[in-house]
C-alpha positions as CSV (number, residue, x, y, z in Angstrom):
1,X,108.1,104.1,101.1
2,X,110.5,101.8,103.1
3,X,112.3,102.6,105.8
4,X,115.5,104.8,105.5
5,X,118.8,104.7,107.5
6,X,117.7,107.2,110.8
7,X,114.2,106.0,110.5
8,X,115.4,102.8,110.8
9,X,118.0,103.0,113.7
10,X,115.1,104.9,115.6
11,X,113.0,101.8,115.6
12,X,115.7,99.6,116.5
13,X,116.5,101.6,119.4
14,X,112.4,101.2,120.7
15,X,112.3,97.4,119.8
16,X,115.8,97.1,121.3
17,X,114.8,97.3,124.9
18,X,111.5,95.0,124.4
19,X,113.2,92.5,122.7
20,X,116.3,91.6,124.0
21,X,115.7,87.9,126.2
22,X,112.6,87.1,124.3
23,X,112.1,83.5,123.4
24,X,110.7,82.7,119.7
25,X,107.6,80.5,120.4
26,X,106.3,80.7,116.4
27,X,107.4,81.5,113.0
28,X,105.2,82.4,110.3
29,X,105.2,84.1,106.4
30,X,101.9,85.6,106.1
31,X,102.9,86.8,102.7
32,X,105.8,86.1,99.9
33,X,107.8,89.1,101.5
34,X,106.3,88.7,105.4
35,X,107.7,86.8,108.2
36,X,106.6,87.6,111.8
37,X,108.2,85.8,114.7
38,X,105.5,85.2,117.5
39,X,107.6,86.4,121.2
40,X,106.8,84.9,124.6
41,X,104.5,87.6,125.9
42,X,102.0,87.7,122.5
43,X,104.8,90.0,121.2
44,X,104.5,89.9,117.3
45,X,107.8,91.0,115.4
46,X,107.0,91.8,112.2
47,X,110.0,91.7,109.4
48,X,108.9,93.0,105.5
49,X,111.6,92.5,103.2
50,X,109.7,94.1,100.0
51,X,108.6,97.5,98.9
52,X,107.4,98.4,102.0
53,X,110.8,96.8,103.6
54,X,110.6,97.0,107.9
55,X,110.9,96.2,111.3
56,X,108.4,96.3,113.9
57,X,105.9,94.8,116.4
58,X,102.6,94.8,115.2
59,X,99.5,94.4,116.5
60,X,97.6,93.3,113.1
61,X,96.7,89.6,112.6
62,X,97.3,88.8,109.2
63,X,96.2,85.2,107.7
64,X,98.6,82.7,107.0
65,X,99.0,80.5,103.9
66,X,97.9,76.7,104.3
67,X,100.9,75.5,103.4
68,X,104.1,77.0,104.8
69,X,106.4,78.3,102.3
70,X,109.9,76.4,102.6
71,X,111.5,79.5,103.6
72,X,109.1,79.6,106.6
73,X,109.4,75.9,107.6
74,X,113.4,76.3,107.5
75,X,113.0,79.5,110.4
76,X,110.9,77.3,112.1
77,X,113.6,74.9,112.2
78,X,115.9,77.2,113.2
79,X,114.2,79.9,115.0
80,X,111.5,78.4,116.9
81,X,112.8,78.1,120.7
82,X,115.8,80.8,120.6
83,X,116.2,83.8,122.4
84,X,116.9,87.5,121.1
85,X,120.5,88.3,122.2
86,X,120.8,91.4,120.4
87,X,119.6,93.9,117.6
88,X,121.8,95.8,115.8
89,X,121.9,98.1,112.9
90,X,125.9,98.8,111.5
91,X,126.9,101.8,110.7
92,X,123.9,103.7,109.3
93,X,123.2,101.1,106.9
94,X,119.4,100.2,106.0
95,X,119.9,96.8,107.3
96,X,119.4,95.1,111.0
97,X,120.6,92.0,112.5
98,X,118.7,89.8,115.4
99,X,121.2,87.0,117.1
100,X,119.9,84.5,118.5
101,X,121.1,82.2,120.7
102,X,119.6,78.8,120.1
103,X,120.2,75.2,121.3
104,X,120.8,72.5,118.5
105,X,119.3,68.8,118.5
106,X,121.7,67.6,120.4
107,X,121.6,69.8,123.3
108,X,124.7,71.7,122.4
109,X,124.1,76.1,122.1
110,X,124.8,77.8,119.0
111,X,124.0,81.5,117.2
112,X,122.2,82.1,114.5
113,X,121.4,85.5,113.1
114,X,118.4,87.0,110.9
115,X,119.2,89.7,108.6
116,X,116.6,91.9,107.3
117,X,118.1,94.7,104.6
118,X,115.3,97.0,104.5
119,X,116.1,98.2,101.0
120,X,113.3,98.7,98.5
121,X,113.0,96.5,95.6
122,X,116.2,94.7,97.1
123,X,115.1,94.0,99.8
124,X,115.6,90.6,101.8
125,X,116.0,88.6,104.7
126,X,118.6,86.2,105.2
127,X,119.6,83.4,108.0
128,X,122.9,82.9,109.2
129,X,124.5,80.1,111.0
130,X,127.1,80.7,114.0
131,X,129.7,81.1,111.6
132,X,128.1,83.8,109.7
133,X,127.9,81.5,106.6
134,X,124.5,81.9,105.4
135,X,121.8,79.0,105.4
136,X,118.8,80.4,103.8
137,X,117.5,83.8,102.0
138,X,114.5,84.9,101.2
139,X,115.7,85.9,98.0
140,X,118.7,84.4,96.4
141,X,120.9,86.2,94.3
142,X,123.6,84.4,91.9
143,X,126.5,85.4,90.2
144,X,124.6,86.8,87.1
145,X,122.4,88.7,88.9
146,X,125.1,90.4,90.6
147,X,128.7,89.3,90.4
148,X,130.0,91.3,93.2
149,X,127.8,90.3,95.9
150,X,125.8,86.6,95.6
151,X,123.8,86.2,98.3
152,X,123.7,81.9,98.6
153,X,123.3,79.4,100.5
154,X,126.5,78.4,102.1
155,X,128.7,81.6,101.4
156,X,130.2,83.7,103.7
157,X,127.5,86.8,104.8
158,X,129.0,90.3,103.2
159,X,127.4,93.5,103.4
160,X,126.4,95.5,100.6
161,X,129.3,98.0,99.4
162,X,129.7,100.7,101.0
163,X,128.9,104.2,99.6
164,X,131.8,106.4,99.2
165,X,129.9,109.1,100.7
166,X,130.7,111.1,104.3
167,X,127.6,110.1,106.5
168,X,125.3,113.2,107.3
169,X,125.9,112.3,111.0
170,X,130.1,112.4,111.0
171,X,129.7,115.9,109.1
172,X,132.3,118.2,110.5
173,X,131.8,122.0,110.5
174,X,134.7,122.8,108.4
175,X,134.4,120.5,105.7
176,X,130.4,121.4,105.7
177,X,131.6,125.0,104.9
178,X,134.3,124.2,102.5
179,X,131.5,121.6,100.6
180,X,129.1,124.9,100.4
181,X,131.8,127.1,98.9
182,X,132.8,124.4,96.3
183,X,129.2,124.1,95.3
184,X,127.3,125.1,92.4
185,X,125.3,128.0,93.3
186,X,122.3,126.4,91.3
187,X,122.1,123.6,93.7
188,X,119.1,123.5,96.0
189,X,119.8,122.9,99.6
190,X,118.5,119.7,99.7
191,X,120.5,118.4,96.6
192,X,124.0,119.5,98.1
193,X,122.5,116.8,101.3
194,X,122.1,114.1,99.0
195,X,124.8,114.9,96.6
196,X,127.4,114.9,99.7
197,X,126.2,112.6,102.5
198,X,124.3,109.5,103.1
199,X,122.4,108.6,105.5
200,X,119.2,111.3,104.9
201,X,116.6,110.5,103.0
202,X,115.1,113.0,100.1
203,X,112.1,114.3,102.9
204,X,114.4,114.6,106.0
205,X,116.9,116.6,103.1
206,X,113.9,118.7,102.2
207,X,112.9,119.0,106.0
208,X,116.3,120.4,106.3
209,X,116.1,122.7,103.4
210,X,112.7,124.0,105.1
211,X,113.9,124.8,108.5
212,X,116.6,126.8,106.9
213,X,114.9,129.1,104.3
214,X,111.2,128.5,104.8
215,X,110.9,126.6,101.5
216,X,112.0,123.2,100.1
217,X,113.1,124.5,96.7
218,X,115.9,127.1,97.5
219,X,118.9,127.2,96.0
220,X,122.5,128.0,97.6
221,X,122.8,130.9,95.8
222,X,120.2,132.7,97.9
223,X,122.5,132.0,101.4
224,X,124.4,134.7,102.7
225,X,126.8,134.0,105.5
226,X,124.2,133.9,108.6
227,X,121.8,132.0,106.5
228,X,125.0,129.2,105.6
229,X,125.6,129.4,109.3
230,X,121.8,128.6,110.0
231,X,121.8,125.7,107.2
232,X,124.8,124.2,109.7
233,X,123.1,124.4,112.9
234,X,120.1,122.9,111.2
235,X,122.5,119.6,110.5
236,X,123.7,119.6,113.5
237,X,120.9,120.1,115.3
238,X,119.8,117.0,113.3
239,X,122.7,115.5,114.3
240,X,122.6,115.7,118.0
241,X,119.0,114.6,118.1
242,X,120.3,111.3,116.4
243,X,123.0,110.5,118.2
244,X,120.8,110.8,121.3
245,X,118.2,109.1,120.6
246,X,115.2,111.9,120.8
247,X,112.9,110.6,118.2
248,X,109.2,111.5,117.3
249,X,107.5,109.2,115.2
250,X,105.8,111.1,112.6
251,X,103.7,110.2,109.8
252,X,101.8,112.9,107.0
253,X,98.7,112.1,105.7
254,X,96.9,114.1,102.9
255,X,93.3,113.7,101.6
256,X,92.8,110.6,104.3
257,X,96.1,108.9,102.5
258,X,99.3,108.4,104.0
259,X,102.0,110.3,102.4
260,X,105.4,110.5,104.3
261,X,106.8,108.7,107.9
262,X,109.8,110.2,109.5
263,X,111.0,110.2,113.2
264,X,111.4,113.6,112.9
265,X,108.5,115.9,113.0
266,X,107.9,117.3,109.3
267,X,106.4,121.1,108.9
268,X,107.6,121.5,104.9
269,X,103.8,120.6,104.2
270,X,102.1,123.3,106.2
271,X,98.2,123.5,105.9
272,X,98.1,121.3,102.8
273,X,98.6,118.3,105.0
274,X,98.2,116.8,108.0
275,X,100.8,115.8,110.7
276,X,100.1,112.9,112.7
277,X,102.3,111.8,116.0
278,X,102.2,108.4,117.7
279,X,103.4,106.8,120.7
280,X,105.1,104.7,119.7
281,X,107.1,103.6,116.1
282,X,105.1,100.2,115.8
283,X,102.4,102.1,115.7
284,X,103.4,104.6,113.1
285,X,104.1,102.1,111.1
286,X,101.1,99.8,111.7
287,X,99.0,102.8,110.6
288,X,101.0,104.2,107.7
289,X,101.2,100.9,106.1
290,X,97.5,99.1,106.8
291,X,96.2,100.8,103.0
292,X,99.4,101.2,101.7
293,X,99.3,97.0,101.6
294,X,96.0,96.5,101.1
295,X,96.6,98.4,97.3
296,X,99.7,96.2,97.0
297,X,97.8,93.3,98.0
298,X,95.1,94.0,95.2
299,X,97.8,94.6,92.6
300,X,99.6,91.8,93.3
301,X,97.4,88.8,94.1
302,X,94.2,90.3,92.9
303,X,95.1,91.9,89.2
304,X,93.7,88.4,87.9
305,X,90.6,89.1,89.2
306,X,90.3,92.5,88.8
307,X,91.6,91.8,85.0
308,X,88.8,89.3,84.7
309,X,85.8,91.1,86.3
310,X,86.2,94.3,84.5
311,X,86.6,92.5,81.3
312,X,83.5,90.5,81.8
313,X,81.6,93.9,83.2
314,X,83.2,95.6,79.8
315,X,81.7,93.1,77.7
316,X,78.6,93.1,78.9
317,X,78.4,97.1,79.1
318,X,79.1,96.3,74.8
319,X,76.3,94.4,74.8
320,X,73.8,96.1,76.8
321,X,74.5,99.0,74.6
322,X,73.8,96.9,71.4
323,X,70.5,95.2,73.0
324,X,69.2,98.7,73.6
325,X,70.1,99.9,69.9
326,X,68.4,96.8,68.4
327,X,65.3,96.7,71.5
328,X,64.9,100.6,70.1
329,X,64.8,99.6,66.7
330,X,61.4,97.3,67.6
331,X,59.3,100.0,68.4
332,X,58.8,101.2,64.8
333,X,57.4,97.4,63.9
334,X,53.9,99.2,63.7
335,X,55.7,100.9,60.7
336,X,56.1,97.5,59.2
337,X,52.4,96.0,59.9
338,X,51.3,98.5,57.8
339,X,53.9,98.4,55.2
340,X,52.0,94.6,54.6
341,X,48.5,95.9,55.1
342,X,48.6,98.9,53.0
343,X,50.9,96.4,50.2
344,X,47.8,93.7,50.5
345,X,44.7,96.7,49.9
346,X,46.7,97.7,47.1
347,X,47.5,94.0,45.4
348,X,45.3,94.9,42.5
349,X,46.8,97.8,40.8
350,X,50.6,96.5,41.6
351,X,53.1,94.2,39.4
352,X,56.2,92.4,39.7
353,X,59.1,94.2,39.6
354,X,58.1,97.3,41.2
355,X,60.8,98.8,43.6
356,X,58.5,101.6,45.1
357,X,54.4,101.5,45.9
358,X,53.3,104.9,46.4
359,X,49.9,104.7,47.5
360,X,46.8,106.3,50.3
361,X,47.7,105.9,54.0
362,X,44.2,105.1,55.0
363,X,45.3,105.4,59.1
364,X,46.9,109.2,58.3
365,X,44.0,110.7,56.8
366,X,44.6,109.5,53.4
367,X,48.2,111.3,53.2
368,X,50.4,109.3,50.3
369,X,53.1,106.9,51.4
370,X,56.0,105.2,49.7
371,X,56.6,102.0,50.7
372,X,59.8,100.5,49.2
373,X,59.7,96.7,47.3
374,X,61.7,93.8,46.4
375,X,61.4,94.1,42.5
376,X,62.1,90.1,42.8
377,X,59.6,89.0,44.8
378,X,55.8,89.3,43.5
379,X,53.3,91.7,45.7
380,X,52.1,89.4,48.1
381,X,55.7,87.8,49.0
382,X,56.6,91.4,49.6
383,X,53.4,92.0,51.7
384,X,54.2,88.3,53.6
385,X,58.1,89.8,54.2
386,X,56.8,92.8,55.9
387,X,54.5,91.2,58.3
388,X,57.3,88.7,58.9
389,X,59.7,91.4,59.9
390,X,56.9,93.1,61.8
391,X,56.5,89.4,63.6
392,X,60.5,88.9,64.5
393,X,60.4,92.6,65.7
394,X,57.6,91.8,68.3
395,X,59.2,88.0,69.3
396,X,63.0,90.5,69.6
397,X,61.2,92.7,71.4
398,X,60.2,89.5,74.6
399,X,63.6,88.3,74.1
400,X,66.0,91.4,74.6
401,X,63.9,93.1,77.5
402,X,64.8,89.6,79.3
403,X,68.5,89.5,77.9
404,X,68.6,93.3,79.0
405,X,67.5,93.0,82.3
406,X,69.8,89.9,82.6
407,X,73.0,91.8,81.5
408,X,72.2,94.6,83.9
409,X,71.8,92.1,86.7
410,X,75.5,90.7,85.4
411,X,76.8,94.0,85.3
412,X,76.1,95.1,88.8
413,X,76.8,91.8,90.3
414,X,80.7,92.4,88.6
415,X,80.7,95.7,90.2
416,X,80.2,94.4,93.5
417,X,82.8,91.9,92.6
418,X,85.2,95.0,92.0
419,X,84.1,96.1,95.3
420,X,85.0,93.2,96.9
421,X,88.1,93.0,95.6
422,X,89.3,96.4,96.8
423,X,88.3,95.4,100.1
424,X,89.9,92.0,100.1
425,X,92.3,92.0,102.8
426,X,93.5,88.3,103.4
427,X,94.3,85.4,100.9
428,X,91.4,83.3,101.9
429,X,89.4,86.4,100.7
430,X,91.3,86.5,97.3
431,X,90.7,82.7,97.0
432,X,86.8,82.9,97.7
433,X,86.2,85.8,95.6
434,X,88.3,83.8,92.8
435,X,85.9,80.5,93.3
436,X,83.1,82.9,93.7
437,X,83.9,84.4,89.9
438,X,84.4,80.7,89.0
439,X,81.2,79.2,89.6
440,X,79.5,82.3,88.3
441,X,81.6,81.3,85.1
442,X,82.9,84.8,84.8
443,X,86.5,82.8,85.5
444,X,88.3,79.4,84.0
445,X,88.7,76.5,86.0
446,X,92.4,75.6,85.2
447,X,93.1,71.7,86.1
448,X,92.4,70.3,89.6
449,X,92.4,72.9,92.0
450,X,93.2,72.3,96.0
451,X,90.1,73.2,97.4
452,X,90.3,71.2,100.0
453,X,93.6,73.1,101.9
454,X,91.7,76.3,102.1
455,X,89.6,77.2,105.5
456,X,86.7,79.0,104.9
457,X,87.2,82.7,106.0
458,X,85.2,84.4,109.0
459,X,83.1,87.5,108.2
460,X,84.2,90.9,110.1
461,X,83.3,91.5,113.3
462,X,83.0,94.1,115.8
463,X,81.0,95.5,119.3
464,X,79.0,98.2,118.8
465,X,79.3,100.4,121.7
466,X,76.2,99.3,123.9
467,X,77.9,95.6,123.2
468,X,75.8,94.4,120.6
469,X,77.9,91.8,118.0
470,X,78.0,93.2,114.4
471,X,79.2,90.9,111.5
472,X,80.0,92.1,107.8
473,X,80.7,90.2,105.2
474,X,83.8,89.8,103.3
475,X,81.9,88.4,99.7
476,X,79.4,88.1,97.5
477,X,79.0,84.4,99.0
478,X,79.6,85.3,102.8
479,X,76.9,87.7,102.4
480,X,74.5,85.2,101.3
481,X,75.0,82.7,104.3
482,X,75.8,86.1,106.8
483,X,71.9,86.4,106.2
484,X,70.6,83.2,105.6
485,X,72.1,81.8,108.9
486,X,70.8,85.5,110.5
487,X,68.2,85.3,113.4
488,X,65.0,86.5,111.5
489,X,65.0,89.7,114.3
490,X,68.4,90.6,113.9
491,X,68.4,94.3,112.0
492,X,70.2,93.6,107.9
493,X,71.9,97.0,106.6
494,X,73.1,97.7,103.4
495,X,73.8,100.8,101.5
496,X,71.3,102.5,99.7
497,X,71.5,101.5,95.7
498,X,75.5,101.4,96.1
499,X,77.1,98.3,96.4
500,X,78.7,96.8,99.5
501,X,78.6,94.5,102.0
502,X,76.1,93.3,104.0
503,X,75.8,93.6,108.0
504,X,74.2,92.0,110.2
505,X,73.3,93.5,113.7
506,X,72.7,90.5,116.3
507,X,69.8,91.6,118.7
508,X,69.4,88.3,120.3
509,X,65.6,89.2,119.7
510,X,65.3,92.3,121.5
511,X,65.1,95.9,120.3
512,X,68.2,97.2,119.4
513,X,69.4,101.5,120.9
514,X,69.6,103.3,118.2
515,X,73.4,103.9,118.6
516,X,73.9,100.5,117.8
517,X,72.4,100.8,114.6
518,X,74.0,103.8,113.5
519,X,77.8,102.5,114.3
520,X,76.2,99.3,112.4
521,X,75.3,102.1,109.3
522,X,78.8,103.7,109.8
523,X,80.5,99.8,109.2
524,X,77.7,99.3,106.4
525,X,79.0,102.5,104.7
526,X,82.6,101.9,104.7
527,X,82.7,98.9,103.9
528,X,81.3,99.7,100.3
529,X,81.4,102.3,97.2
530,X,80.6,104.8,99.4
531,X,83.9,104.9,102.1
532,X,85.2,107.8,100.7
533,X,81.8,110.1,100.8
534,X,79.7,112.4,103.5
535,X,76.1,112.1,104.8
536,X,76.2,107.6,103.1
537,X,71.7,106.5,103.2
538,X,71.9,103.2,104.9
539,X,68.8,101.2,104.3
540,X,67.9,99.0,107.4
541,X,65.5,96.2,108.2
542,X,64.8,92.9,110.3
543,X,66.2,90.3,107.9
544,X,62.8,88.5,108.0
545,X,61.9,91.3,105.5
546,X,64.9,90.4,103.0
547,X,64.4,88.0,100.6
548,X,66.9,86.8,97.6
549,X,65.0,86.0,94.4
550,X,65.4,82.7,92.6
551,X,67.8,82.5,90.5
552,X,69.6,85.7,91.7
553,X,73.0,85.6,91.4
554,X,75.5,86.3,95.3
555,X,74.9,88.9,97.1
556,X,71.6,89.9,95.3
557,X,68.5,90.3,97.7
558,X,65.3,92.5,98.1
559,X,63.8,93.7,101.1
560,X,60.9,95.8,101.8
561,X,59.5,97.9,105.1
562,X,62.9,99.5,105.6
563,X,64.0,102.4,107.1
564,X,66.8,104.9,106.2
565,X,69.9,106.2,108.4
566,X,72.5,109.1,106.6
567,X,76.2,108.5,108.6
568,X,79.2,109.3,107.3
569,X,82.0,106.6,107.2
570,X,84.8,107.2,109.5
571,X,88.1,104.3,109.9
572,X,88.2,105.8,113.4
573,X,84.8,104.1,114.0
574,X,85.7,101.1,112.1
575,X,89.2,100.7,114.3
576,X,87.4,101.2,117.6
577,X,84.7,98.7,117.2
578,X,86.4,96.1,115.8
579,X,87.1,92.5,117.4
580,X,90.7,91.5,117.2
C-alpha cells in the first residue's frame, strides 16, 4: 500500500528536521521506480514513485544498474552538489516537494525542486527548474493520456485537481452533525468518512469507525445521540493529534506478513494480528516494505524466469510420468520370452494363419495358455517377433532407468532454481540466475548479450555471534564456487533433502562453538524451502567431506560423515547477523 495523505505529512515532518541544509553528494535509480539521493552524513533519501510510492531514509543498500538510466544521469546533473532548502507537502495532498538550492556552471545560484506524488499506480517524480517549468519526469504524460494535466518537459508544473471534498482535518462540528442527519441510515461509519472528506485513508476511516462502536462494520443507524457525539470526538481527536504533530508509526503484521502501516496506532485487528511500533517512520517503512518489494521484484523482473523454469520443470514432471508408465510396462518382458519359447516347442502342430495358439505352459505346471498370433506371418516369424519385443523391452528397460534418473536430477535442479528466484533480491541476482538457466539450456540465448557490463554479485554475509564470518550463497552457480573456493576445514550446511542455499561457516581452521553453527543452521534454513517452517534438520559437515559428482548439474553435491542440527528460521536472527 502507498503512502496516504496523514501518513505522509507525518514523515515529512520527521525527515524535515534532518534534512533541511544537507548537501546531495550522489544520485542513484536502483530500480525503474527508485531514486535515492546519497546526503553528506551517509544519509540515504529514498524516493519510490510506484506501487509502493514514498518518502524516507533508509538504511537498505540496494544494487544499482550498470548503466544509469537517463532519468538518473539528468538528477545527477542537476542534483548532485545542492542543498535541501525545504520539504513540503501542500495542503494534504499525497505529493511532496524538496527545493534545492543549487549553483549552475557558471557559478551563478539557482532552485530546482523534486516532486515526488506518492500516488499509486500514478505515481511519479518530476524535476523542476527555478521557474517551476519542469525539466524532466520520471513518467511523462501527454495530452492523450490525460488532456487536463500533461506532465512534459518544458510546461509549467500544475498540481493534480483538486477533490471537491471538505478535508477530514477542516471538519467543523456543525456541519459534521448536519452531514450525519442528511445521511443514509444504511451507511457504515466509515463510508460517511470517505463519502464526505478526504484526506483519510479506508483503515484510519475504519480505525475511526472502531473506536466509536467497537466494530468496523456499523452502520449510522445504530447511533443514538451520545454515540453521534462520540463518533465526533473520535474525529476530532484525530484531528488534534494531526495538527500537532503526535504521531506513532505503526505497522500490522499477520501470519509473519505485513498487512497495514499507519501513524496512528490501529486496534480494529485485535488478537487476530499483530501490532508493531517503531522509532522512527524510516524504519516503519524500511520494514513493511523489505518483502512487500522483494514479491514485486520477482513479479516484475523475474516472471521470465519463473515462466521458463516451471515450464521446463512441468515438462519434465510429463515425461517422468511417461518413462515410469513405459519402464513399468518392461517388467512383464518375461511374459514375452515365453510367448517365443512356448511358440518355438509347439512349431510342429501350428500353421499359417492362425490368430490364437492355445497350448501347455510347461513353467506353470502344465496349465494351458493362449498366446495371440499374427495370422500373416508364419510360426517362427511370430516366435522371432516375440523374442524381439522381449529384447527391446530389456535394452528400454537400461535406457529409461538412466533417462529417469536424469529427469529427476533436471527436475530438482529447476526447483532449486524456483528457490532461487524467490530469494533473488538484486538485479545482478536476476541476471545470474538468468545466464545460469541459459547455459543449462533451460533458457534462449537471444542475440549478443552485454555480459561484459555486469559485476559479478557477492554471496551474503554475516557474523555469527562469537564473530565467526558466515557466507551464503545467492545461486545455483555461487554455491558451486562458495564451496569450491571454501577452506577444506570450514563447516558446509545445507538443509536436509530441501532445497536451498549453501553456507559456508569460515573457521580459519579451528573448531568452531557450537552457537556458531546453529546461527549458521538458522541462515541455512531460511534461506531455503523451509523459511516458513518450525524445528528445519540442517545437515552439517567440513567441506572436505562434500564432493559434486561429474557431470552434476549447479548446486548439486554429496557429502558424507555429517551431522544433524533442528533450528527454526527466524528474520530476527537473519537481521541481526548480517553485514551491511
Amino acid at each position: 500500500m502507498a503512502l496516504d495523505a496523514v501518513c505522509l505529512r507525518a514523515v515529512a515532518e520527521e525527515l524535515r528536521g534532518q534534512l533541511l541544509g544537507v548537501r546531495v553528494d550522489k544520485v542513484q535509480q536502483p530500480a525503474k521506480d527508485q531514486v535515492v539521493l546519497l546526503l553528506r552524513g551517509g544519509l540515504r533519501l529514498l524516493l519510490t514513485a510506484g506501487n509502493n510510492s514514498r518518502i524516507q531514509l533508509t538504511g537498505r543498500l540496494r544494487d544499482n544498474p550498470a548503466e544509469p538510466p537517463m532519468f538518473c544521469m539528468l538528477l545527477r546533473k542537476h542534483l548532485v552538489g545542492a542543498r535541501i532548502a525545504s520539504l513540503t507537502q501542500p495542503g494534504l495532498e499525497r505529493l511532496v516537494e524538496l527545493e534545492m538550492n543549487v549553483t549552475d556552471d557558471f557559478g551563478q545560484p539557482g532552485k530546482r525542486t523534486l516532486v515526488l506524488e506518492a500516488m499509486g499506480r500514478n505515481s511519479n517524480l518530476i524535476l523542476l527548474d527555478g521557474e517551476r517549468r519542469i525539466v524532466e519526469c520520471l513518467r511523462r504524460v501527454d495530452a492523450e493520456m490525460s488532456a487536463q494535466r500533461p506532465v512534459l518537459p518544458g510546461l509549467f508544473y500544475q498540481y493534480p485537481p483538486a477533490v471537491e471534498k471538505t478535508s477530514l482535518l477542516e471538519a467543523e462540528e456543525d456541519d459534521f452533525f448536519s452531514r450525519l442527519a442528511a445521511a443514509n441510515p444504511e451507511r457504515r461509519l466509515d463510508e460517511f468518512l470517505m463519502d464526505g472528506y478526504f484526506g483519510v485513508s479506508p483503515l484510519l476511516a475504519r480505525e475511526l469507525a472502531f473506536r466509536t462502536a467497537g466494530e468496523t462494520d456499523s452502520r449510522l443507524f445504530s447511533l443514538d445521540a451520545s454515540g453521534k457525539r462520540g463518533f465526533w470526538e473520535e474525529v476530532s481527536s484525530f484531528q488534534v493529534s494531526v495538527n500537532e504533530n503526535r504521531f506513532t508509526p505503526t505497522s500490522v503484521w499477520r501470519d509473519g506478513k505485513p498487512m497495514e502501516l499507519s501513524c496512528f496506532p490501529i486496534e480494529q485487528y485485535g488478537p487476530m494480528a499483530e501490532s508493531r511500533v517503531y522509532p522512527t517512520f524510516s524504519d516503519l517503512l524500511d520494514d513493511f516494505y523489505e518483502s512487500r518489494e522483494r514479491q514485486e521484484r520477482i513479479r516484475q523482473r523475474g516472471a521470465d524466469l519463473v515462466r521458463a523454469a516451471t515450464n521446463a520443470r512441468d515438462r519434465l514432471r510429463r515425461k517422468l510420468a511417461m518413462q515410469e508408465k513405459d519402464y513399468a510396462e518392461t517388467q512383464d518382458r518375461d511374459a514375452l520370452r515365453l510367448s517365443g519359447e512356448l511358440i518355438t516347442a509347439n512349431l510342429y502342430h501350428m500353421e499359417k494363419g492362425q490368430r490364437k495358439l492355445t497350448c501347455e505352459n510347461y513353467y506353470d505346471e502344465g496349465r494351458e495358455i493362449d498366446i495371440l498370433l499374427d495370422p500373416l506371418l508364419a510360426p517362427q516369424e511370430n516366435a522371432a517377433k516375440y523374442f524381439k519385443r522381449y529384447a527391446k523391452a530389456k535394452t528400454a528397460e537400461r535406457y529409461l532407468k538412466e533417462q529417469m534418473e536424469l529427469a529427476r536430477h533436471d527436475a530438482a535442479y529447476l526447483e532449486s532454481v524456483l528457490e532461487e528466484i524467490a530469494e533473488a533480491e538484486t538485479e545482478q541476482d536476476f541476471n545470474d540466475i538468468r545466464a545460469e538457466l541459459k547455459d543449462a539450456g533451460f533458457l534462449r540465448q537471444k542475440g549478443k548479450e552485454k555480459r561484459g557490463l555486469q559485476r559479478p554479485a557477492k554471496p551474503r554475509e554475516f557474523r555469527t555471534t562469537a564473530g565467526l564470518r558466515v557466507l551464503v550463497g545467492r545461486n545455483n552457480r555461487q554455491n558451486d564456487r562458495l564451496t569450491h573456493d571454501a577452506d577444506r576445514r570450514d563447516i558446509w550446511l545445507h538443509t536436509q533433502k530441501i532445497h536451498g542455499s549453501h553456507v559456508i561457516l569460515r573457521t580459519d581452521g579451528a573448531e568452531p562453538d557450537r552457537e556458531s553453527i546453529v546461527e549458521a543452521a538458522k541462515l541455512a534454513a531460511w534461506y531455503s524451502q523451509a523459511r516458513e517452517s518450525g524445528n528445519v534438520p540442517v545437515d552439517f559437515t567440513q567441506v572436505k567431506n562434500v564432493k559434486k559428482p561429474a557431470g552434476a548439474r549447479p548446486g548439486m553435491v554429496i557429502y558424507t560423515t555429517c551431522e544433524t542440527v533442528h533450528v527454526t528460521p527466524e528474520e530476527e536472527t537473519v537481521k541481526r547477523l548480517s553485514v551491511k
